[in-house]
C-alpha positions as CSV (number, residue, x, y, z in Angstrom):
1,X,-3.3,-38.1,4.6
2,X,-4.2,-35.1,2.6
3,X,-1.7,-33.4,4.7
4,X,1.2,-35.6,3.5
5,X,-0.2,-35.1,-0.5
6,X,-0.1,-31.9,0.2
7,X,3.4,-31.4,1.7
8,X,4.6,-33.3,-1.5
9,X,2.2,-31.8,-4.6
10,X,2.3,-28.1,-3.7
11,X,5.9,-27.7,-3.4
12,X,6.4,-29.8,-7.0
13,X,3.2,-27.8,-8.3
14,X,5.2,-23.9,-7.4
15,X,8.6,-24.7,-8.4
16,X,7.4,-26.3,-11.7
17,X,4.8,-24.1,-12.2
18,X,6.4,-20.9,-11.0
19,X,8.9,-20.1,-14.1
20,X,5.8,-21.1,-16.1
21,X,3.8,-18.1,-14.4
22,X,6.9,-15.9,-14.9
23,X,6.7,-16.9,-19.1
24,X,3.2,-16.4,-19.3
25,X,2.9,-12.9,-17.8
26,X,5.8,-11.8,-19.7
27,X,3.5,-13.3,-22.9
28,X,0.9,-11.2,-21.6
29,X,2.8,-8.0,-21.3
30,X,4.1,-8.5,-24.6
31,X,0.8,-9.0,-26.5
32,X,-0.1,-6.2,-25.1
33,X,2.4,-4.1,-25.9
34,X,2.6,-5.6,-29.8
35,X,5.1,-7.5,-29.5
36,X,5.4,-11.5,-30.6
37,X,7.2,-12.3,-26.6
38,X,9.5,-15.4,-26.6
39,X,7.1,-17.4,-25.3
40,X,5.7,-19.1,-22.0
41,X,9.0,-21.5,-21.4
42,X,11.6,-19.2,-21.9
43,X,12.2,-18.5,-18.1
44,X,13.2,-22.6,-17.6
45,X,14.8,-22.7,-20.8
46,X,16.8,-19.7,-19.4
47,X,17.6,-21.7,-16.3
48,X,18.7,-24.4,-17.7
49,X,21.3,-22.4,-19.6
50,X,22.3,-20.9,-16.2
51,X,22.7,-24.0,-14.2
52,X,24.6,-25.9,-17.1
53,X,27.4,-22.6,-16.4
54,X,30.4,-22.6,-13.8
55,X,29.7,-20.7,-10.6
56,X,31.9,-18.4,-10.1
57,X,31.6,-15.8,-7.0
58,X,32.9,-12.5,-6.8
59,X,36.3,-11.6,-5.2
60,X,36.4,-10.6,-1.0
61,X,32.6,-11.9,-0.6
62,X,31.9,-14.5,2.2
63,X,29.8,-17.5,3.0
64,X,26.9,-15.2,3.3
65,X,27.0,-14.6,-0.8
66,X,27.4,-18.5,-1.4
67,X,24.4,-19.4,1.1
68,X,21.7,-16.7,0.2
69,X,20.3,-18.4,-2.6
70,X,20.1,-21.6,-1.0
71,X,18.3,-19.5,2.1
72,X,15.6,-18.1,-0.5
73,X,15.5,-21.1,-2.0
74,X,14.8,-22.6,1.0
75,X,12.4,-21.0,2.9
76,X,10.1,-20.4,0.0
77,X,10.3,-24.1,-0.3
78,X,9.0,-24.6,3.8
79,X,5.7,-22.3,2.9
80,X,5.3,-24.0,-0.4
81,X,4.9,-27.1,2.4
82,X,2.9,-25.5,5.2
83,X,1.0,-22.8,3.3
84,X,-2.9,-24.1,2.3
85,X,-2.5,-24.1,-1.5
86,X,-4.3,-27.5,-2.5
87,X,-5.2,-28.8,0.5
88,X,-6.2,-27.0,4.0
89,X,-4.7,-30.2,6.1
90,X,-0.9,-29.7,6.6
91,X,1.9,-32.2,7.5
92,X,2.7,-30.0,10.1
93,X,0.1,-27.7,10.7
94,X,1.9,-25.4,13.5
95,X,4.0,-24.5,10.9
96,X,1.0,-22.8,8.8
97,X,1.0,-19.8,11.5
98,X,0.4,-16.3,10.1
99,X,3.6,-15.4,11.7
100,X,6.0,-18.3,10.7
101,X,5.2,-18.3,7.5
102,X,5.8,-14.2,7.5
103,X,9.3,-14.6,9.1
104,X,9.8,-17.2,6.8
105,X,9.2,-14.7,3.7
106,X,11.5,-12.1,5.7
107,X,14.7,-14.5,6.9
108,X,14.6,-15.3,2.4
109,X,14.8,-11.6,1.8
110,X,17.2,-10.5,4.4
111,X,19.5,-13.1,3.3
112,X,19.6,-11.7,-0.3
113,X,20.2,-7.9,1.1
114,X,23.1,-9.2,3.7
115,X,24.2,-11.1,0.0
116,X,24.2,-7.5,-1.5
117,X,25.5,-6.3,1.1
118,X,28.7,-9.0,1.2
119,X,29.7,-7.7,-2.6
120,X,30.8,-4.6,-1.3
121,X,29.7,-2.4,-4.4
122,X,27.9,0.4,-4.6
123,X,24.9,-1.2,-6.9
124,X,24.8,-3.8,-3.8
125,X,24.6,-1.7,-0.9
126,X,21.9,0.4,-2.7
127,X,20.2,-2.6,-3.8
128,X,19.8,-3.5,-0.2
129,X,19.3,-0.6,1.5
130,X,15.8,0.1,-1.1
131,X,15.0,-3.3,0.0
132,X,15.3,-3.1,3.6
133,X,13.5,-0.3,3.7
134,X,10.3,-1.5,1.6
135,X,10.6,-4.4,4.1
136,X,10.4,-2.4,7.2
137,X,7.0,-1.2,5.9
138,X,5.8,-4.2,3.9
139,X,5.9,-6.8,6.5
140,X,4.0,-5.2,8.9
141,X,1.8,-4.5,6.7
142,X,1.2,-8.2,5.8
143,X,1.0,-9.2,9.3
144,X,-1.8,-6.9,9.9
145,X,-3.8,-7.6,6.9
146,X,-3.9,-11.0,7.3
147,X,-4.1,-10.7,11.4
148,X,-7.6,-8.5,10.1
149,X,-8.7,-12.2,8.7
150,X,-8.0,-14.1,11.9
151,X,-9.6,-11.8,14.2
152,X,-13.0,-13.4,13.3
153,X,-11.2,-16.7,13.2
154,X,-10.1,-16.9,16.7
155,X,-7.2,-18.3,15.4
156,X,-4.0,-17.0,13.3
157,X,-3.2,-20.6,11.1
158,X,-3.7,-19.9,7.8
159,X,-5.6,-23.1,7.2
160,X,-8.1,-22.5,9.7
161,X,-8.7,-19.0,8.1
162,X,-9.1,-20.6,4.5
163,X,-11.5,-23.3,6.2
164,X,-13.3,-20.6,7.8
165,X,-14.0,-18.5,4.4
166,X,-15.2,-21.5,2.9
167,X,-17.5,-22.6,5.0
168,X,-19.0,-19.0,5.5
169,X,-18.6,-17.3,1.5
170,X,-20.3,-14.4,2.3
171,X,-16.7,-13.1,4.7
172,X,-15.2,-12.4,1.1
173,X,-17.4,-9.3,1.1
174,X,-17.2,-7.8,4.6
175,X,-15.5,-4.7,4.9
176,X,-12.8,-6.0,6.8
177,X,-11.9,-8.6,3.9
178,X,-11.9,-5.6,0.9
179,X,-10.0,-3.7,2.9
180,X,-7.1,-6.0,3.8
181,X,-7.6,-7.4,0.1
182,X,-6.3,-4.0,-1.0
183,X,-3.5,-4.1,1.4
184,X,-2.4,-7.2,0.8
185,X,-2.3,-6.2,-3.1
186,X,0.2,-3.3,-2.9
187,X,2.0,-5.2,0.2
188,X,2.3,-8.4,-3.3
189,X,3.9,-6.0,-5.8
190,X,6.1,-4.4,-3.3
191,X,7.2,-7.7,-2.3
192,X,7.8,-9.1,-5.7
193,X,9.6,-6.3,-7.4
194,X,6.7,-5.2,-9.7
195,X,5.4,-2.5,-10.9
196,X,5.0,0.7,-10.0
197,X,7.0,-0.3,-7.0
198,X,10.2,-2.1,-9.0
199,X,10.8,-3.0,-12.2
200,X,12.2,-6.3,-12.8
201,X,13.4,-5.5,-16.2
202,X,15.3,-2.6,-16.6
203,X,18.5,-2.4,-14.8
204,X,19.0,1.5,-14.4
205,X,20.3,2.9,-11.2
206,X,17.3,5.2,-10.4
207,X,14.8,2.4,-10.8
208,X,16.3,-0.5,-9.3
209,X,16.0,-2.4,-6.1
210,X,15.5,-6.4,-6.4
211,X,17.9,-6.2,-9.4
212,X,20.8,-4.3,-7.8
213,X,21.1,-6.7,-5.1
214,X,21.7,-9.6,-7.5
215,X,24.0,-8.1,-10.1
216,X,27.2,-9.8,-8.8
217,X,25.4,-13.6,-8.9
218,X,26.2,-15.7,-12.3
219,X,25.7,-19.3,-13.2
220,X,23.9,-21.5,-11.0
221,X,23.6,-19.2,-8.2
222,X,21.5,-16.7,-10.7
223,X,19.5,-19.5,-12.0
224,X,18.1,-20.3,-7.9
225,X,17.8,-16.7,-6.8
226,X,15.5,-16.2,-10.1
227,X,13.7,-19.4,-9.8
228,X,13.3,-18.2,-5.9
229,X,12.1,-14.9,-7.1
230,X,9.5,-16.8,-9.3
231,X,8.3,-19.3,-6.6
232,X,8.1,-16.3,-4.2
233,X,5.5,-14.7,-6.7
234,X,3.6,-17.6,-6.9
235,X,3.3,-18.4,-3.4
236,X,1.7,-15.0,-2.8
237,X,-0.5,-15.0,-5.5
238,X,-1.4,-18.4,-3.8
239,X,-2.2,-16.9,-0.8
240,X,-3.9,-13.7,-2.5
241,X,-6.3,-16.7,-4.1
242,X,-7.3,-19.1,-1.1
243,X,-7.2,-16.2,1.6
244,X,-10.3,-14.2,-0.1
245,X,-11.3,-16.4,-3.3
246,X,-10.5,-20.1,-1.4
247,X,-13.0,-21.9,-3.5
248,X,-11.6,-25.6,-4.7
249,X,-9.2,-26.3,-2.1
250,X,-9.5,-29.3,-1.1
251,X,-10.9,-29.8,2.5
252,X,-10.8,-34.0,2.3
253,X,-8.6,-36.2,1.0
254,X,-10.6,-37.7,-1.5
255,X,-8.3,-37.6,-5.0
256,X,-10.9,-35.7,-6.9
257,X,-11.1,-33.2,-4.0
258,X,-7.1,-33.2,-4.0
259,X,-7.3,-32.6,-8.1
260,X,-9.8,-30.0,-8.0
261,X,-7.9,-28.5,-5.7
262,X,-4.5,-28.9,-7.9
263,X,-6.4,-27.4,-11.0
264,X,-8.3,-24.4,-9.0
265,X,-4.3,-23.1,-7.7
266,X,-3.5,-23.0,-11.3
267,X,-6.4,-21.6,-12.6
268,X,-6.2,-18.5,-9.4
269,X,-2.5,-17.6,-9.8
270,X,-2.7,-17.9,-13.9
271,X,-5.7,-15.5,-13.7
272,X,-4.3,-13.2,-11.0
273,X,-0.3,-13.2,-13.2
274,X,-2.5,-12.4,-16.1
275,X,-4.5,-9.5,-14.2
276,X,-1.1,-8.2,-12.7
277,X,1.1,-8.4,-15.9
278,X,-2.1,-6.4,-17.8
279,X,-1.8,-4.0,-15.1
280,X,2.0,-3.2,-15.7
281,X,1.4,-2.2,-19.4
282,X,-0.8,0.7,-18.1
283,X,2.1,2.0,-14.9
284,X,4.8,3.8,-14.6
285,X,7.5,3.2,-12.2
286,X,6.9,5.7,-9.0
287,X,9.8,7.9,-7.8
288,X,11.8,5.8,-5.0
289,X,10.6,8.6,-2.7
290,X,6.6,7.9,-3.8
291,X,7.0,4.2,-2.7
292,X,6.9,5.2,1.5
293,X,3.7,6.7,0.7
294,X,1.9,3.7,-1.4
295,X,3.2,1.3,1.6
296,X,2.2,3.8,4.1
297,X,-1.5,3.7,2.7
298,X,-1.7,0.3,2.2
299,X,-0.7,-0.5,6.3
300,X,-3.7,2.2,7.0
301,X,-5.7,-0.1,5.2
302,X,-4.4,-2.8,6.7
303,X,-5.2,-1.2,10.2
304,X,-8.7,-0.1,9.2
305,X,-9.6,-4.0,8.3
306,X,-8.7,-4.8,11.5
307,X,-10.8,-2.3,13.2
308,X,-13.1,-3.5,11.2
309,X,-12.9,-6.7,12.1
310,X,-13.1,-6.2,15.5
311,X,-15.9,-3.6,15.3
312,X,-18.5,-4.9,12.3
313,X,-18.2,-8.6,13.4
């Protein structure tokens, strides 16, 4: 039962929630930085504006320009489903593997690069060449760190991992958890576009990555491949939360356990969006080459939780 709540809250609770978390961190920067921000719902009222346009797609592109944003969309939407956000139980709980919902993460970003790709500019082809190769070392990295987790689980669903760090708190603060918490940090702001990795909102041709691969999308097809970028942010900031900090997921299906569980997700990804957007104000965007070496680190840290794991048990 709490399964079936779950399948249907979670996904309503990110892509509601998501442009929300998008307006407040903005807020956050800006504050800051001094400045008055346009405040915490300008990311839906933005679009709204974008879906009430005409879609209109770019000369010589294929189906493969028309279908990425549905893709992103899309798988976001399945981990949004499987992924243990409110609830640990899953509607279909073979789903919630480490590595399904990891390929599921990668098919949504390789479809946006092929998308880039399919424009046939230059801005594009850069766009997804930057982002193919932060992939090539960001994924493995997230395997890894989370793999660190499930060594001492016996088992690589991420519900069974969540259920095991709450039933045993003290997990949070073995070495192989800090470590892989690190990792799976940098692997989140590679991932999402944010700094010092990307910057989401400058559009200069040294600096970008995510932003170059969507520069040819208007209207309605915009407005899904940012509210996919928002969701994406969310759902890892979501698993950031219940993989090391799981407390208030629900484990029953009682209501109150399901609502606790409902407010403790919002609570976790505002805090973390507020921590990461206060973070911003104080980087600077690294040189494209620098980036190889911050992902480079971060998969030795990966690799050292596992060891760890495997060694300190």
């Amino acid at each position: 039962m709490a399964g079936i709540v779950g399948a249907v809250v979670q996904p309503v609770l990110i892509v509601t929630g998501a442009p929300v978390l998008v307006g407040m961190m903005r807020q956050v920067r800006a504050r800051l930085e001094g400045r008055a921000g346009a405040g915490v719902m300008q990311p839906w009222r933005d679009l709204r504006k974008l879906f009430g346009k005409e879609r209109i797609t770019p000369r010589g592109t294929s189906e493969v320009f028309r279908v990425a944003p549905l893709v992103l969309v899309a798988t976001t939407l399945v981990v949004t489903v499987v992924a243990p956000f409110v609830t640990t139980d899953s509607a279909v709980d073979p789903a919630a593997d480490l590595f399904a919902v990891v390929a599921l993460l990668a098919l949504g970003a390789v479809a946006l690069a092929l998308a880039g790709l399919d424009t046939g500019t230059a801005f594009g082809g850069m766009g997804a060449s930057r982002e193919m190769t932060i992939l090539a070392l960001v994924e493995p990295t997230l395997l890894v760190a989370i793999f660190a987790l499930s060594v001492r689980v016996g088992s690589t669903n991420l519900a069974a991992i969540v259920s095991a760090t709450v039933h045993d708190p003290g997990r949070v603060i073995s070495p192989a958890s800090l470590l892989a918490a690190v990792a799976l940090i940098v692997v989140i702001i590679a991932e999402t576009g944010r700094l010092p990795v990307d910057n989401p909102s400058t559009h200069l041709e040294l600096t970008m990555v995510h932003e170059a691969m969507i520069l040819e999308y208007a209207g309605p097809d915009l407005a899904l491949v940012e509210l996919a970028s928002a969701m994406r942010l969310s759902v890892f900031l979501g698993l950031l939360a219940n993989l090391f900090l799981p407390w208030g997921v629900a484990t029953t299906a009682a209501p109150l356990a399901l609502l606790v569980g409902v407010v403790a997700l919002v609570v976790k990804i505002g805090v973390l969006g507020a921590l990461l957007a206060a973070g911003e104000v104080f980087l600077a965007k690294l040189r494209l080459f620098r980036v190889p070496e911050l992902l480079a680190g971060s998969f030795l840290l990966a690799l050292l939780a596992v060891g760890a794991s495997f060694f300190l048990a």
